[in-house]
C-alpha atoms as an extended CHARMM CRD file, in Angstrom:
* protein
*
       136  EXT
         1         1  UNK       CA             25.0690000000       -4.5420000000        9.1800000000  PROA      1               0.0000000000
         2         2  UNK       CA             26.4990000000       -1.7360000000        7.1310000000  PROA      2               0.0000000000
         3         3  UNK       CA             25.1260000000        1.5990000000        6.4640000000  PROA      3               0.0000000000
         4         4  UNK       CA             23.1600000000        2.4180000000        3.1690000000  PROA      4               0.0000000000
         5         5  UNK       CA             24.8240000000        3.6190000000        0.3060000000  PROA      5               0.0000000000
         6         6  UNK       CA             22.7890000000        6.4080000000       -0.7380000000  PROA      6               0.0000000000
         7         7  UNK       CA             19.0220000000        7.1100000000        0.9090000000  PROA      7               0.0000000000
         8         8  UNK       CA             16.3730000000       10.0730000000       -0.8390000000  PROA      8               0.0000000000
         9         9  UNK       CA             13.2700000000       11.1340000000        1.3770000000  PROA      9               0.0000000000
        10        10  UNK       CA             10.0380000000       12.6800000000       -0.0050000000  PROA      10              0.0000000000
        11        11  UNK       CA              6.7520000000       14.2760000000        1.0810000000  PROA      11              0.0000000000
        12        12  UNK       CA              4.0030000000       13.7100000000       -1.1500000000  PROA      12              0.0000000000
        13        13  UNK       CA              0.5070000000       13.7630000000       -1.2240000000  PROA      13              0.0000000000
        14        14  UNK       CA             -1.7530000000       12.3080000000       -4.2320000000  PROA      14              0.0000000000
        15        15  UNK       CA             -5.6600000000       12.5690000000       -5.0680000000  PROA      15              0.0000000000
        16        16  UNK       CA             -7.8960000000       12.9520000000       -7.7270000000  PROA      16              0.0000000000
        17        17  UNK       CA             -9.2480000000       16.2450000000       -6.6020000000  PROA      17              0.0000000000
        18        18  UNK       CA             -6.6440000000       17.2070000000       -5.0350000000  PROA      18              0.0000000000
        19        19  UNK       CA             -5.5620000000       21.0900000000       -5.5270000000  PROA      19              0.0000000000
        20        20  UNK       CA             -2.0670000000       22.0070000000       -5.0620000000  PROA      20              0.0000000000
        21        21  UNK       CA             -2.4350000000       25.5090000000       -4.0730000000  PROA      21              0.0000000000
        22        22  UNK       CA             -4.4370000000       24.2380000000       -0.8700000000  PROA      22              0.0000000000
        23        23  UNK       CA             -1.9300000000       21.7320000000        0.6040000000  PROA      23              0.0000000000
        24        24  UNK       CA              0.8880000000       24.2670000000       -0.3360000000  PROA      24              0.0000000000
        25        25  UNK       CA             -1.6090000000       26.8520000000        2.1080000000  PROA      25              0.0000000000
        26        26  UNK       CA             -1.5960000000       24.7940000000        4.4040000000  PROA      26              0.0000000000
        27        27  UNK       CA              1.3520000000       23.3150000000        5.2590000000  PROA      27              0.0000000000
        28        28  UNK       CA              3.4600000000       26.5160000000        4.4000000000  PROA      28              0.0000000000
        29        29  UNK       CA              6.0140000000       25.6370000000        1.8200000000  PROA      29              0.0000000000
        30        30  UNK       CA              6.3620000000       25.6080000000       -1.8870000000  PROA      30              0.0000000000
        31        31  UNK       CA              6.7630000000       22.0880000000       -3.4280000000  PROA      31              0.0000000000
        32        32  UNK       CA              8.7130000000       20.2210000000       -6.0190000000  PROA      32              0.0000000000
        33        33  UNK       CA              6.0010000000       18.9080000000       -7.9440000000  PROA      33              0.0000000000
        34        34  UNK       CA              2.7120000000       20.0340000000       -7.6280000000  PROA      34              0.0000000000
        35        35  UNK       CA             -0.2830000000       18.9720000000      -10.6630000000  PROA      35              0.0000000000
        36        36  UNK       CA             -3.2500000000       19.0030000000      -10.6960000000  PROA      36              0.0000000000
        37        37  UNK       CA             -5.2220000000       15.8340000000      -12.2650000000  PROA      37              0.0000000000
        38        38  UNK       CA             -5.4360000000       16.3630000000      -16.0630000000  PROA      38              0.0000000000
        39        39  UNK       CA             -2.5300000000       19.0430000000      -15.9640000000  PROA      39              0.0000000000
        40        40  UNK       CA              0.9150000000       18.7260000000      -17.3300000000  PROA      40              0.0000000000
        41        41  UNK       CA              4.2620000000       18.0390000000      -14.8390000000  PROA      41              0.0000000000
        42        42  UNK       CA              7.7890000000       17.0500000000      -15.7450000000  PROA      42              0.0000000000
        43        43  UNK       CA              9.4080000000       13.9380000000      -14.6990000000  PROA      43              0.0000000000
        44        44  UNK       CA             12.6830000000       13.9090000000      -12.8730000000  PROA      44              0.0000000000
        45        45  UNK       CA             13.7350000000       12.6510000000      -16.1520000000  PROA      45              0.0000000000
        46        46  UNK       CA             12.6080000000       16.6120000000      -17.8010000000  PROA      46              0.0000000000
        47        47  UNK       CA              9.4290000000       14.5320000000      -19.8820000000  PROA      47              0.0000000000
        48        48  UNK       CA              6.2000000000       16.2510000000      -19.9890000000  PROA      48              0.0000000000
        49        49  UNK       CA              3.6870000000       14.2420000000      -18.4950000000  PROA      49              0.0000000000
        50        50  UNK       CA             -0.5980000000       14.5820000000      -18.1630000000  PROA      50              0.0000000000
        51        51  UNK       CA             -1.0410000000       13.8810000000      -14.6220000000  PROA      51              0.0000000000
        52        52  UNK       CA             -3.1030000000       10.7570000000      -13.9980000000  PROA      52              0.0000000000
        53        53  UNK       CA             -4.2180000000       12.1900000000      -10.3310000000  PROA      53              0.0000000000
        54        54  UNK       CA             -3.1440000000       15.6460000000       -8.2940000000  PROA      54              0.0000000000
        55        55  UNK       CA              0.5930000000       15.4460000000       -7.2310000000  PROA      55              0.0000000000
        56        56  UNK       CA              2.0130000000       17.5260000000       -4.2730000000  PROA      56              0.0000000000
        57        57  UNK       CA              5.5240000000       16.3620000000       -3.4750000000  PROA      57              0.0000000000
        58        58  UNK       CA              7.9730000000       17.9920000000       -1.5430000000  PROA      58              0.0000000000
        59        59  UNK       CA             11.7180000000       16.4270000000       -2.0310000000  PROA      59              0.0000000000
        60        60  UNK       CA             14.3020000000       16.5730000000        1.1950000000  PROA      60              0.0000000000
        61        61  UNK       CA             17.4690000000       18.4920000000        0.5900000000  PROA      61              0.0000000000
        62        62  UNK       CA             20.6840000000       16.3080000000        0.9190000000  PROA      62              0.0000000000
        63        63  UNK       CA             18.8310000000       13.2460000000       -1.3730000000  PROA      63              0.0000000000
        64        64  UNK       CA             22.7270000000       12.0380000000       -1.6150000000  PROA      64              0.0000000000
        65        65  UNK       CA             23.2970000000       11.1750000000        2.1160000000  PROA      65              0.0000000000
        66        66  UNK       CA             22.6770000000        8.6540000000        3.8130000000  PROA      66              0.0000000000
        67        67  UNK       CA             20.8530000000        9.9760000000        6.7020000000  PROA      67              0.0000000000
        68        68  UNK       CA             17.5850000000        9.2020000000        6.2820000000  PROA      68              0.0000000000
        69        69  UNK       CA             16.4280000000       10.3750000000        9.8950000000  PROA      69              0.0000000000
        70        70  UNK       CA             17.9390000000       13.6110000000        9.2560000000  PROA      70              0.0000000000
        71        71  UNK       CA             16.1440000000       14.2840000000        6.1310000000  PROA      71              0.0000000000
        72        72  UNK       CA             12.7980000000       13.4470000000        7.5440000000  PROA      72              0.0000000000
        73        73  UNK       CA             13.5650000000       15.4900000000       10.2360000000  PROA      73              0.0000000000
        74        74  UNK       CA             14.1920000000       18.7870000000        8.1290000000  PROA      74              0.0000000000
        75        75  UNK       CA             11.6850000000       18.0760000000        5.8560000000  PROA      75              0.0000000000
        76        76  UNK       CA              8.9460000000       17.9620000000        8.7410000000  PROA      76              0.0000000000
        77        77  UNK       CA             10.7950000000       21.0670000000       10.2030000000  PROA      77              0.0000000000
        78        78  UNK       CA             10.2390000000       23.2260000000        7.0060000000  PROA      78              0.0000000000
        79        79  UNK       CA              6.6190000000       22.8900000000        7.2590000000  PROA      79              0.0000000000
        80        80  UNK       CA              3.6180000000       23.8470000000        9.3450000000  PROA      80              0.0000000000
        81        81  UNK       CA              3.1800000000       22.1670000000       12.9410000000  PROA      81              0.0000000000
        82        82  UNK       CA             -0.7480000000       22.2360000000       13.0410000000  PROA      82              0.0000000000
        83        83  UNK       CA             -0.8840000000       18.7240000000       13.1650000000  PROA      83              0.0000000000
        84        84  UNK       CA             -4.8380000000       18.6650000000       12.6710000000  PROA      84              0.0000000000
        85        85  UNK       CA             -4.1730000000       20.8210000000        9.7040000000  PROA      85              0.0000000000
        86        86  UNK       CA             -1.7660000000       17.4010000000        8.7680000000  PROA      86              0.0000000000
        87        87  UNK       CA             -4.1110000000       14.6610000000        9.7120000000  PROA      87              0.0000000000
        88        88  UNK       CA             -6.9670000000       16.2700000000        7.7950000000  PROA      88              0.0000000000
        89        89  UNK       CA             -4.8160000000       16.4220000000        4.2800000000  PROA      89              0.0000000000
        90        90  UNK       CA             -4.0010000000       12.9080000000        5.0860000000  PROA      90              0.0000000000
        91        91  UNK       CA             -7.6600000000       11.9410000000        5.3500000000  PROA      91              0.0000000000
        92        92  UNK       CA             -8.8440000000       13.9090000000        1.9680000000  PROA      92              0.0000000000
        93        93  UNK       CA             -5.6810000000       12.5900000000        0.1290000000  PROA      93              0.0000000000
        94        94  UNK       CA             -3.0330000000        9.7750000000        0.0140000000  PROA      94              0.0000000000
        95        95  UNK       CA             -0.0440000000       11.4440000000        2.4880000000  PROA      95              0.0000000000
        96        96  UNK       CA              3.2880000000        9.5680000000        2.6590000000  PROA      96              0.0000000000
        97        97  UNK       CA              6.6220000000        9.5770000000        2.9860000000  PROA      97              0.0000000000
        98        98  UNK       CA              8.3010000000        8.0350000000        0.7080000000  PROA      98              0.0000000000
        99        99  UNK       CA             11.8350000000        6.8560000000        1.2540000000  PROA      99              0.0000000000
       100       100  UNK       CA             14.3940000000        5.0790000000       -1.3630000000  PROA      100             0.0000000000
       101       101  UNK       CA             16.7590000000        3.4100000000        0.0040000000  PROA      101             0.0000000000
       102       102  UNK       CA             19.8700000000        2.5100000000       -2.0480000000  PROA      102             0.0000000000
       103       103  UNK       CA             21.9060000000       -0.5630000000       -1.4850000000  PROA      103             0.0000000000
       104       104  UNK       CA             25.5080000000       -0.9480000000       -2.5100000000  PROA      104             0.0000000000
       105       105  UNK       CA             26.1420000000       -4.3670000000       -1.0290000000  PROA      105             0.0000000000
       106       106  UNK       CA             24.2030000000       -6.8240000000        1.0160000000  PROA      106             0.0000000000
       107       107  UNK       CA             22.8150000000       -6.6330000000        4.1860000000  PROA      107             0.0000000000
       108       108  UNK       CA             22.6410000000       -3.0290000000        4.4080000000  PROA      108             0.0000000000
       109       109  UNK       CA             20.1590000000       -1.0370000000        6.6460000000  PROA      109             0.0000000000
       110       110  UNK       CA             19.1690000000        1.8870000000        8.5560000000  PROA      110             0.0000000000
       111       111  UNK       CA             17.8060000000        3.2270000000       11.9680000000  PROA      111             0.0000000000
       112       112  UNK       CA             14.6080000000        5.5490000000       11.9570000000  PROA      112             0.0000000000
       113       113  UNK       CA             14.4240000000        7.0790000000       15.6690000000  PROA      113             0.0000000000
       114       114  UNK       CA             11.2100000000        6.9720000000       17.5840000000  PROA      114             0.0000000000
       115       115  UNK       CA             11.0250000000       10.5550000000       16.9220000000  PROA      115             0.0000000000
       116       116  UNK       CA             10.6110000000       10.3310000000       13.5380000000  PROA      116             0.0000000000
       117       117  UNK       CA              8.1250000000        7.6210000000       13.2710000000  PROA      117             0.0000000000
       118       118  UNK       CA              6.3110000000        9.6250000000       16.0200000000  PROA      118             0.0000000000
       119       119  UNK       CA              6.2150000000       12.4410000000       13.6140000000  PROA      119             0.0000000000
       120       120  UNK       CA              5.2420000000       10.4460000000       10.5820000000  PROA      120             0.0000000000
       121       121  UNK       CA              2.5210000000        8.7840000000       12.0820000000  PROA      121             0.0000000000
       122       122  UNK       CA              1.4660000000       12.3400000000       14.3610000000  PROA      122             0.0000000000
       123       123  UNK       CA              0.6660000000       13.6980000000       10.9390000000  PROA      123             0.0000000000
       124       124  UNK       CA             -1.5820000000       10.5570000000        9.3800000000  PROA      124             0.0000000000
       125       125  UNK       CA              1.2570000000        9.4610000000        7.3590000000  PROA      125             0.0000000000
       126       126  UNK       CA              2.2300000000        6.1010000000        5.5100000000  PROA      126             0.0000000000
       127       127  UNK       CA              6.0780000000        5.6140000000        5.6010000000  PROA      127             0.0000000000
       128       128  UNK       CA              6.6310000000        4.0320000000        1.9000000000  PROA      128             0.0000000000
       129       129  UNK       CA              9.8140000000        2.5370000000        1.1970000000  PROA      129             0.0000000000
       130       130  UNK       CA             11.4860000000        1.6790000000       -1.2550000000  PROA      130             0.0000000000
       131       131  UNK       CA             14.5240000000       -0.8110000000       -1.6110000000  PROA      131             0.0000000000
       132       132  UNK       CA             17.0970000000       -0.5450000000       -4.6870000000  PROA      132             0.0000000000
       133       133  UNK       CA             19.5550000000       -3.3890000000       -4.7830000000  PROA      133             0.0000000000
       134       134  UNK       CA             22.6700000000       -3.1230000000       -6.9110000000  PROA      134             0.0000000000
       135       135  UNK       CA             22.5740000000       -4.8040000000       -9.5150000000  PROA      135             0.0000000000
       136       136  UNK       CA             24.8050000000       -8.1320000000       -9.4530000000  PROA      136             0.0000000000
């Protein structure tokens, strides 16, 4: 098995009533996106956008590489270590991280360390990936 191409790694949370300003409190970092429901966001493709539901999304520098344990890793280590203040957000709203994971050939993968998905799931999170195969 080869090594992915390309991987990206997000932090996002998502909720109706959810209010930006408190997760971004919280957790001690300013986000990429954050919306609330009703209020206007740009896509990554620059369009304005009404939010259907509250966005707060925090994107993992080096979305080019293709060490996805590495940018979990830094985005978790950028943020605030009360993990009750973590598993509480994760109750009120929908807490992931989202992963895209960007194929070049077949039969490509990757290894998550038991760190990492210790982390993920300390904090109440859903690990959401996402596979892109190239197209043939």
């Amino acid at each position: 098995m080869g090594s992915l191409h390309r991987t990206i790694a997000l932090l996002g949370f998502d909720g109706d009533d959810l209010d930006p300003a408190e997760i971004t409190a919280r957790l001690g970092a300013a986000p990429t996106v954050a919306v609330s429901k009703g209020g206007k966001w740009l896509t990554s493709a620059t369009t304005a956008e009404i939010a259907t539901t509250g966005r707060w999304r925090l994107d993992a520098d080096g979305n080019d590489s293709i060490n996805l344990d590495g940018q979990i890793i830094a985005l978790f280590a950028t943020l605030s270590g009360d993990l009750a203040a973590w598993r509480a957000l994760s109750a009120c709203y929908n807490g992931r991280v989202f992963c895209g994971l960007f194929l070049a050939t077949g039969n490509e993968g990757v290894i998550l360390q038991p760190s990492t998905l210790l982390q993920i799931g300390e904090r109440g999170l859903l690990l959401d990936l996402d596979i892109y195969a190239r197209d043939a």
